[in-house]
N, C-alpha and C positions, 0 to 999 in steps of 0.2 A: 503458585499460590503463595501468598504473602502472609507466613503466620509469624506472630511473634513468638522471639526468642525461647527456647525454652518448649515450644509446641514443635509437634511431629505429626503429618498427615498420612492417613492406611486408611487402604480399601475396606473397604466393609464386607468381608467376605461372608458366607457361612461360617466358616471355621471359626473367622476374628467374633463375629457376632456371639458364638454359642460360648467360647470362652468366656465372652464379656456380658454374660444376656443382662445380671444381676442391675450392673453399673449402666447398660444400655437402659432398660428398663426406669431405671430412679429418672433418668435423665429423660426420655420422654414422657414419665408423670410429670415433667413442669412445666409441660405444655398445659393451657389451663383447660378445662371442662371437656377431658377427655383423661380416660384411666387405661393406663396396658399393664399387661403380665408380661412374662418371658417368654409365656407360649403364643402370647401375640408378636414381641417382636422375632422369634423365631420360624414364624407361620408363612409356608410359602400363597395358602389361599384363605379366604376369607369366606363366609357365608357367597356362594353365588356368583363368584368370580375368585381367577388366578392370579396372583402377583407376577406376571411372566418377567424374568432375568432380574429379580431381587437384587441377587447377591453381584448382581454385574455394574450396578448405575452408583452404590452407596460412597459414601467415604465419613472417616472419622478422626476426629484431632485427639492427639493424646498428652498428656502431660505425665510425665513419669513413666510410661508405660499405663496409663491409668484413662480409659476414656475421657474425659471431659466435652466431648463435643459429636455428634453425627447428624448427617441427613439420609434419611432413608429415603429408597425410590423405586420406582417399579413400574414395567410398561404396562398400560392404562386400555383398555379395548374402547376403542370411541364409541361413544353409544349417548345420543342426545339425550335423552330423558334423564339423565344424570349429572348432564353439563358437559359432557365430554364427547364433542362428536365427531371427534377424529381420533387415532390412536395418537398416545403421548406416551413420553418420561413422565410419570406423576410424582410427585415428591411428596412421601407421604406424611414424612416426619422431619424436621429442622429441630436440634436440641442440643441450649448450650447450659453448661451449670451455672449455675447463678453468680458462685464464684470468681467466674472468669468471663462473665459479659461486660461490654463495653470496651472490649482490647481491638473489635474487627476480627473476630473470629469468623464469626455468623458472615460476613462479608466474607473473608478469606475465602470459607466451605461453599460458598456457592459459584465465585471463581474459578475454584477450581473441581468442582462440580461440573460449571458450563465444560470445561479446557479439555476435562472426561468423557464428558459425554455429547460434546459438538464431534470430537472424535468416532466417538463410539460407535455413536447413532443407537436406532433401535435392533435389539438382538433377536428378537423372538418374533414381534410384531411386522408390518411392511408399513412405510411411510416414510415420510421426510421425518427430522428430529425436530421433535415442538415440544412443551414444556409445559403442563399443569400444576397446581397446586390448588389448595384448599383452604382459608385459614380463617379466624372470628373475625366475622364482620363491625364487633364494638369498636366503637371510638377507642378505648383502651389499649387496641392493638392497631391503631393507625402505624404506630414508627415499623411493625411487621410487614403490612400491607406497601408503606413507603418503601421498604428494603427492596420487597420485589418488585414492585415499580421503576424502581431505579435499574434496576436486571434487564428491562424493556417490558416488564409481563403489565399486561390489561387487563379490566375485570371483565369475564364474560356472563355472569347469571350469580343470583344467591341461592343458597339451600337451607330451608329452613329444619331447624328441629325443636325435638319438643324443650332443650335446655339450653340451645344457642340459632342462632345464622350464623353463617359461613357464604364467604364470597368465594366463588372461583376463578381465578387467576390463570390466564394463559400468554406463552410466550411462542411467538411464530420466530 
């Protein structure tokens, strides 16, 4: 992973996470028309499903010892009525501070996101390693959707809600 100077890349453990929930948290409010707590990003399940091997897919860039950057991710139960009809890496969350976009951070973390987790594969689940994500479907966030385009991901379906769409994105 290619980060610039001055940046440091860690896993995103449990442990790393609980230390940091405050700073993790600020950091994925700036994703836009979605709000978390600490006890979201500390939550191993959600209403109706399991986050299976959380703490094993993530990573986070730090400056100072001081977060500034993570993706969160978690293997995904494929289940079509959802958009996901194979089990994946889902990457739940991508979050850089404001402060520090535009270095190739966001790039860097998903390089070596892939380098992690083409490795790793799935821990919990059975399946080859495939790659989903989720993100607004606005024009606004075309240069997001570009990024993981460029990753190789395609879109496979939208999901509408009652305050945005969302496209979802899959990489074989």
């Amino acid at each position: 992973m290619q980060l610039p100077e001055h940046y440091t890349a860690v896993d995103l453990t449990r442990d790393y996470a609980t230390e940091h929930a405050a700073e993790l948290t600020l950091l994925a409010n700036t994703i836009p028309l979605v709000t978390y707590t600490e006890a979201d990003i500390l939550a191993d399940c959600k209403p109706g499903r399991w986050l299976h091997a959380k703490w094993e897919h993530g990573l986070a860039v730090e400056r100072e010892s001081t977060p500034i950057a993570f993706i969160a991710a978690h293997e995904c139960t494929g289940f079509t009525p959802l958009g996901y009809p194979v089990n994946t890496i889902y990457i739940s969350e991508l979050a850089v501070h404001e402060d520090h976009r535009r270095r190739g951070i966001a790039t860097a973390l998903l390089q070596g996101f892939f380098a992690k987790n083409d490795c790793l594969g799935l821990q919990v689940l059975r399946g080859k390693t495939r790659y989903s994500v989720q993100t607004n479907a606005e024009g606004w966030n075309d240069p997001v959707i570009s990024m993981y385009k460029s990753f190789g991901f395609s879109e496979r379906t939208l999901k509408q809600y009652p305050n945005r769409c969302d496209v979802v994105l899959e990489k074989w």
